[in-house]
N, C-alpha and C positions, 0 to 999 in steps of 0.2 A: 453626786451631782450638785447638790445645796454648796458642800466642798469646795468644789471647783468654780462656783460660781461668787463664793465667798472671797476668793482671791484672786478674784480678777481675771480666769483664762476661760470662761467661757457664759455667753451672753446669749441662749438663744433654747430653742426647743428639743427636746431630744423622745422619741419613743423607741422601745424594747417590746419586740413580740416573740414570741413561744410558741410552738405545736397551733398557730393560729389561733393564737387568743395574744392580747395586748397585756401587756406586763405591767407595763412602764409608760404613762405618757405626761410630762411636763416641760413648763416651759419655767425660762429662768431669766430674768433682765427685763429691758426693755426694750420697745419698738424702733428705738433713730437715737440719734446722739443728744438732744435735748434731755433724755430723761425724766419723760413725765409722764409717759405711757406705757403700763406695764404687758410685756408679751402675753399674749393667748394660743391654744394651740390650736385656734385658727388663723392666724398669719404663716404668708407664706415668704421662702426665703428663695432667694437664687442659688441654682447647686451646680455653678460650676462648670466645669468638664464631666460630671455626671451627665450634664444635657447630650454631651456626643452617644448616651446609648438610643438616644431617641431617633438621629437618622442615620445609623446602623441597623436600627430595627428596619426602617422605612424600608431603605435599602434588599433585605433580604425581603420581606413582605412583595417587592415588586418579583424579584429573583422565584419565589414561590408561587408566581402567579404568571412565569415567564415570558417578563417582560426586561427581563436581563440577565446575565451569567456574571460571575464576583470575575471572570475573566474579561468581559470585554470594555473595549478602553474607552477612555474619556472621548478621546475625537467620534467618536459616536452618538454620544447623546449632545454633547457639544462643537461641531464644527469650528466654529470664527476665534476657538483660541489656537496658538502654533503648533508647529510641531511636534512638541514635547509632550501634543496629547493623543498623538500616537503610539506611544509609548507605556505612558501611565493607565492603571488597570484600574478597577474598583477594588477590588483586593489592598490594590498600596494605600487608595486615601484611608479603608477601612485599619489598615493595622501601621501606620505612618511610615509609609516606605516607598513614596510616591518621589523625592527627591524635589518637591516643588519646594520653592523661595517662599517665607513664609510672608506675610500680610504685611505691607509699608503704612502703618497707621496714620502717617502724618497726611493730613489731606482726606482722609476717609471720616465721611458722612453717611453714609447708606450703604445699601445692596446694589446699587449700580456703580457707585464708587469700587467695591468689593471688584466685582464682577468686570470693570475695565481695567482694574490690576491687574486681573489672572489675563487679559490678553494682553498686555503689555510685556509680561517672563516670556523671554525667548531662548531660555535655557535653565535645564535642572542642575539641581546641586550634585546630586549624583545619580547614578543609572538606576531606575525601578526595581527596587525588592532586592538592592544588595546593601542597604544601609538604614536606619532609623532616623527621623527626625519629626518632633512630636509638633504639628504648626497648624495653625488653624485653618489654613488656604484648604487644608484635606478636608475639612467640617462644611468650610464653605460651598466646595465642589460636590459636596455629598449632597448639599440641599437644593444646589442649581440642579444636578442630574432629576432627584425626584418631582419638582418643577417640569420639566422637559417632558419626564413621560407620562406626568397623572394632567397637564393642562392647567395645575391649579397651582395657589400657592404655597411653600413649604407650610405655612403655620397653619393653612386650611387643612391641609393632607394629614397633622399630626393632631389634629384637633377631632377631626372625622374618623381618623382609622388606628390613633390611639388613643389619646385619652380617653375617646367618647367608650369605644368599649373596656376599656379596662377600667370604666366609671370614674377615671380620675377628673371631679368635678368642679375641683378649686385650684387646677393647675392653669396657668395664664404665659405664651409667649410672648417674648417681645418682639415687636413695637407694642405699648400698649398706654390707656391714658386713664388718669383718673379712677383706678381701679382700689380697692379698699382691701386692708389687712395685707399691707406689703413690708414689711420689715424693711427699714431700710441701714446700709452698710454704714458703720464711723471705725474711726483709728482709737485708740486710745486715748489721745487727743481732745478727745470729741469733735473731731471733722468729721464731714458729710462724706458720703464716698461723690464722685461727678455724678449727672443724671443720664443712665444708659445712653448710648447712639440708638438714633431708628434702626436698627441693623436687627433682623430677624434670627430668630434662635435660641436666645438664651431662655432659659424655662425657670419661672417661679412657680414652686409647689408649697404643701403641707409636708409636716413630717407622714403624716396619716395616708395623702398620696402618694409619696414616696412609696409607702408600704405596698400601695396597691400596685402599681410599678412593677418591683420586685414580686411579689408572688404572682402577677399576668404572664412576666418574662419567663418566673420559672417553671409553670404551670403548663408550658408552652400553650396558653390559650393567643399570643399574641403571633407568635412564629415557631416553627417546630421543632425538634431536639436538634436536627440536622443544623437547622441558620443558628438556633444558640450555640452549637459547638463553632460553627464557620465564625459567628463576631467574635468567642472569647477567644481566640487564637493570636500570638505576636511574635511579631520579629523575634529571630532567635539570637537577643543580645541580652546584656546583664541590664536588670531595669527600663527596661521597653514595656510598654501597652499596651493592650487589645482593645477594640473598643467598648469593650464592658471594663475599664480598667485592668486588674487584677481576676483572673476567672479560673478555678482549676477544676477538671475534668478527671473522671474515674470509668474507663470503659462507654468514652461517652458522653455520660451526663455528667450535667452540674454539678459539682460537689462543694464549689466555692466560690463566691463571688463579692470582690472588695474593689469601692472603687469610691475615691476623693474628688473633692470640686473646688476650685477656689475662687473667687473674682471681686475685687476691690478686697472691701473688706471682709467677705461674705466667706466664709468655710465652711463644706459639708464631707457629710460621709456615710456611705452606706456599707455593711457589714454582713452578708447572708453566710452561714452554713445550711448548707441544702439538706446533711445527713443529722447535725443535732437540731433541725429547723428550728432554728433562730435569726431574728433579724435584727439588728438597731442602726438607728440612723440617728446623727446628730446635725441638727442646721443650728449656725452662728452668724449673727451677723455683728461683732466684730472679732475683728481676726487675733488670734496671740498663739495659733500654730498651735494647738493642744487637743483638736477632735482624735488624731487616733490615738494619743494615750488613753483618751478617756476612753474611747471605743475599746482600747486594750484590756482596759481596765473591769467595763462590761464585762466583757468575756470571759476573764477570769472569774465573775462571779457566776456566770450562767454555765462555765462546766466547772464550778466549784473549784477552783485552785487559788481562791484568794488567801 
């Protein structure tokens, strides 16, 4: 880690845990592109496309308290958009096989900007569940549905019914203001990354959250063996996603679970073998595309084949 931090590909915190005990926790760089404040492993980082396993989770959470089925379609919980959401199941936003048009950023300021694009698509790209396409309008639609049926708001609902019990205590969505210990993204350059949109969803954690995360999920203290098999499951194409990223299953259960995040400058990764229980997770916040070597590289030491 000191290594890799020596030459420049990686800027951020990383912890390694073991048979539930913490191995490994440090942090390496510094906090924002100034460089004058050195990281602690209490700052926290944005991770990504790791955030989509949060309303995945939500998602089955309701499904297990039947107040939906991964079968029934969008024009259910959402009437006033077209057609097309007749069609599309929860199932397709959950594994990206819904065929919706992804996000027209230009012009998008918020969640209701969001939210009168998707009535605006009055036709899919392709018919539901015969094709892949990874876009975030599925992310979006995942958190408008869980809205609709709890009354509240997405970042209420994941704040109440997950982080709070999986004690994850220094995790923060956004919108948010003025909050402390935020890592924030540069390029090599030393540029800034832009300042988020109010656009709700993206999740700043700890690596140490993180952890907690990961062992809630696989403990199934958060949802049960059943929803963990149903999210890690994906389109049956070469390099396709489920929304735990990468998940692989033995009879069942979890055996493995790997899943990358990236946004501006911000790169993370989380790393579980469920059977050598290990974990490591790397947060960066600037980017030079080298978390899963390093992560590779972990691993090789932790089942000794370095």
């Amino acid at each position: 880690m000191k290594w890799s931090n020596q030459i420049g590909v990686f800027n951020g915190n990383v912890l390694v845990s073991k048979n539930n005990k913490i191995l490994y926790n440090a942090s390496f760089g510094f906090t924002d592109a100034t460089k004058t404040n050195k990281l602690t492993t209490n700052y926290r980082f944005n991770i990504g496309s790791i955030t989509k396993e949060f309303s995945a989770v939500a998602l089955l959470q309701l499904q297990q308290q039947g107040k939906l089925k991964l079968t029934d379609k969008i024009s259910k919980f959402i009437p006033e958009l077209q057609k097309w959401a007749n069609e599309v199941s929860i199932i397709d936003l959950l594994q990206y096989t819904s065929g919706i048009p992804n996000v027209k950023w230009a012009g998008i300021k918020n969640d209701k900007d969001i939210f009168d694009g998707l009535k605006l698509i009055n036709s899919l790209d392709f018919k539901p569940g015969t094709n892949y396409d990874y876009n975030n309008n599925n992310i979006f639609l995942r958190h408008f549905i869980v809205e609709r049926l709890t009354g509240m708001s997405y970042k209420t609902y994941v704040e109440k019914f997950i982080f709070k019990p999986c004690k994850m205590n220094f995790s923060i969505m956004t919108p948010f203001e003025n909050v402390e210990n935020i890592a924030k993204g540069f390029n090599n350059n030393l540029v800034s990354d832009k300042t988020d949109l109010p656009i709700t969803g993206g999740i700043y954690l700890t690596t140490f959250d993180l952890l907690k995360w990961a062992n809630c999920l696989h403990s199934k203290k958060i949802i049960n063996k059943k929803s963990l098999y149903e999210i890690g499951q994906q389109f049956d194409l070469h390099e396709t996603q489920s929304a735990l990223g990468q998940a692989k299953f033995k009879g069942g259960n979890l055996i493995e679970h790997l899943h990358d995040g990236r946004s501006g400058n911000y790169e993370a990764i989380l790393v579980s073998d469920i059977d050598e229980k290990f974990t490591i997770i790397l947060l960066n916040n600037n980017f030079n595309g080298k978390v899963s070597e390093i992560s590779d590289a972990i691993t090789a030491i932790l089942k000794d084949q370095r």
